[in-house]
C-alpha positions in Angstrom: 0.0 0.0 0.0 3.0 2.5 0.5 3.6 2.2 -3.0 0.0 3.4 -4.0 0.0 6.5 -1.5 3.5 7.4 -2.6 2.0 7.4 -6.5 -1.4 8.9 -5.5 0.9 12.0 -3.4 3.5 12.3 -6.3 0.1 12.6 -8.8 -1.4 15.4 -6.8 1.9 17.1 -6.1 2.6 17.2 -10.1 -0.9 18.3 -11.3 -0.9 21.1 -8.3 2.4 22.1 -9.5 0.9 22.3 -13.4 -1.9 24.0 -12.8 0.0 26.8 -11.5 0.6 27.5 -15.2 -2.8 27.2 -16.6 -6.3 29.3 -15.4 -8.6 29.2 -13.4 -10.9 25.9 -14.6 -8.1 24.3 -14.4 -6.8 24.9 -11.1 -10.1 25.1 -9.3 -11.9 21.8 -10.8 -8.3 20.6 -9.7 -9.2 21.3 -5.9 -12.8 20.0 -6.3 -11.8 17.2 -7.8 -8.9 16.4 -5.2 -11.5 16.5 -2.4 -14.1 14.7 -3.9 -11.9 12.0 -4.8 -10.5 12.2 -1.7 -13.5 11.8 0.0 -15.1 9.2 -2.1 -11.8 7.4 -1.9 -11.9 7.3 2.4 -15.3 6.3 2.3 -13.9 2.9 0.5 -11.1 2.7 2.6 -13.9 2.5 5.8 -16.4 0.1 4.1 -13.9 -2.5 2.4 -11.8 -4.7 4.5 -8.6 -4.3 2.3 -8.0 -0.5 2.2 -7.1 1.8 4.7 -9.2 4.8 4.8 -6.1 7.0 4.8 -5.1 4.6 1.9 -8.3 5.2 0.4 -8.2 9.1 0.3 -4.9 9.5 -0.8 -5.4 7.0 -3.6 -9.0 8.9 -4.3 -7.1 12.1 -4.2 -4.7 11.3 -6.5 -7.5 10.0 -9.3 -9.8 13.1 -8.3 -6.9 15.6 -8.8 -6.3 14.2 -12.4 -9.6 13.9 -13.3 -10.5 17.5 -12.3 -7.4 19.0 -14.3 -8.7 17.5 -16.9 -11.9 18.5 -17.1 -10.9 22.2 -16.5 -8.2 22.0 -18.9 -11.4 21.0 -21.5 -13.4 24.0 -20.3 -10.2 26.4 -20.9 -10.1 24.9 -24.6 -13.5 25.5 -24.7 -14.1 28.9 -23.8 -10.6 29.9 -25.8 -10.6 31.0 -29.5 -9.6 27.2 -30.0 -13.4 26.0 -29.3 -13.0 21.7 -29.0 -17.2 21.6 -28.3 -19.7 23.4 -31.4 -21.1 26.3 -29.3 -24.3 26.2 -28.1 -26.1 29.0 -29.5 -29.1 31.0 -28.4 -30.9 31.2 -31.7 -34.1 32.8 -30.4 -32.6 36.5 -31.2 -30.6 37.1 -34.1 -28.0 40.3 -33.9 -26.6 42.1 -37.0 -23.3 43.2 -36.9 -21.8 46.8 -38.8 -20.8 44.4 -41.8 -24.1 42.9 -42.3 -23.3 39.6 -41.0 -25.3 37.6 -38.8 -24.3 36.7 -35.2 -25.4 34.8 -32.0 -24.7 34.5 -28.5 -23.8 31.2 -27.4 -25.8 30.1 -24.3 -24.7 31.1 -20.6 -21.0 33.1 -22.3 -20.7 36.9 -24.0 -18.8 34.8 -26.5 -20.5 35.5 -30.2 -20.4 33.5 -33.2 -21.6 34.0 -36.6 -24.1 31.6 -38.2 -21.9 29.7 -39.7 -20.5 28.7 -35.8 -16.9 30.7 -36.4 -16.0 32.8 -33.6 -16.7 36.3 -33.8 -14.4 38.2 -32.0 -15.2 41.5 -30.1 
């Protein structure tokens, strides 16, 4: 088991130490996910016979810290210029911009994008 909780602390110190150099998704679903593992992973360690719950939340922490940075690394990429998700747009109001070209707002952003789903910036 040593050899798990070493692995599980080594993940979270190296994604911790990475997401110093990224935003905010990034570094806060990093947290969320570090606890949540965490606590998921102690509440295994109580129930099952074989694990430890300190085992357990380390090994949890280690999962839920890579798991989180990676899902707020996604949401970086997608709120970027570098969109990996097609926007969802609000089509219920179309906007018309000085050029004549058509725009929308996608859903829950400012972000805009013209009807042909590129981005529209400013």
């Amino acid at each position: 088991m040593n050899t798990y909780i070493k692995t599980s602390l080594l993940c979270v110190a190296a994604v911790s130490l990475a997401a110093c150099e990224t935003t905010d998704n990034v570094e806060r679903d990093t947290v969320r996910g570090t606890a949540i593992g965490a606590a998921i992973g102690a509440g295994v360690g109580a129930i099952s016979g074989d694990v430890g719950v300190l085992e357990g939340a380390a090994v949890g922490a280690g999962a839920g810290a890579i798991g989180g940075a990676i899902h707020g690394s996604n949401k970086d990429k997608r709120m970027q210029d570098g969109t990996i998700y097609a926007p969802d747009l609000d089509r219920s109001t179309r906007y018309q911009d000085a050029n004549g070209r058509y725009y929308y707002y996608e859903k829950g952003t400012n972000r805009t994008f013209f009807e042909n789903g590129d981005y529209r910036s400013g």
